[in-house]
N, C-alpha and C positions, 0 to 999 in steps of 0.2 A: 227087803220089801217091808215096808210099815203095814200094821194091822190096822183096820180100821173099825172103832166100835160104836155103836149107837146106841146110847144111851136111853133110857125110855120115856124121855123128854123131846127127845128128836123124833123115835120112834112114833108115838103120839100125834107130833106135828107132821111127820109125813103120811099117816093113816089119815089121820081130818083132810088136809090138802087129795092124797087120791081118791079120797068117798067124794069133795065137794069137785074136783074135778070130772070124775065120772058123773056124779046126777047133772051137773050142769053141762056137759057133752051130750045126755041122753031126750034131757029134754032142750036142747039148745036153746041157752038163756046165755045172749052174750056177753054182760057185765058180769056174769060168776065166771064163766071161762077166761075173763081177764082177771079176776080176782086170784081164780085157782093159781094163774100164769105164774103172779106174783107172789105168791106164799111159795110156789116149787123155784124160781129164781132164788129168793131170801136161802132157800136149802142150798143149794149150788152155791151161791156167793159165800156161806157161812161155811162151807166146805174149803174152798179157795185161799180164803184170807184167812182161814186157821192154819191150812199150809206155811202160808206166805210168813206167818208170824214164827212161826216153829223154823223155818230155813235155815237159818244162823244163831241157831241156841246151840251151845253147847256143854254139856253134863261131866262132873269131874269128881269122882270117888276118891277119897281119902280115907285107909287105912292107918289103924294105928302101927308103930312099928313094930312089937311084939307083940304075938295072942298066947296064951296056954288055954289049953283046954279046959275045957267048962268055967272060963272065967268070960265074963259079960266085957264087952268094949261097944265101943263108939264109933260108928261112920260117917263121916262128914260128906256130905253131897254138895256141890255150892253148882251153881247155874249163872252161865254167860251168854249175855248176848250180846255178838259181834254187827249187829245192823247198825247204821248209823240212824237211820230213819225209822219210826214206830218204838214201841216198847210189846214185851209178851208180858200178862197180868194172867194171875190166877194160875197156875203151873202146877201142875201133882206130879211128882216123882216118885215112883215105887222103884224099888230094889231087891232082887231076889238071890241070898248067898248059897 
């Protein structure tokens, strides 16, 4: 199961989107309830196709072949993606040994 984390940039965007979706519920004004609509869609669709792009990436660790102890080395990480169609930009890869 993948984790999902929200950033406080989305965070942000989904707190304006529920405050302008509730006052324009409350006082029923219906060009902001199609506004709200569409800023909570934009959420959902940027959900989706973040999936969609992650599908077929695949992560490949390389170690060195010998470590001693308390000596420094180097991990190579390289990232593949097998879609034919799209590209994934901007990729953060952490690693924890």
């Amino acid at each position: 199961m993948r984790k999902t984390i929200l950033y406080r940039d989305g965070l942000i965007f989904l707190v304006i989107t529920s405050v302008l979706f509730i006052g324009a519920s409350a006082r029923e004004v219906n060009l902001l309830l199609l506004f709200a609509s569409l800023l909570a869609s934009l959420f959902f669709l940027d959900r989706i196709f973040g999936q969609r792009s992650l599908r077929k990436l695949t992560a490949e660790r390389t170690l060195p072949p010998v470590i001693h102890a308390g000596d420094s080395f180097l991990i190579t990480i390289s990232l593949e993606n097998q879609r034919q169609k799209g590209s994934s930009w901007s990729i953060l890869v952490e690693d924890s040994i």
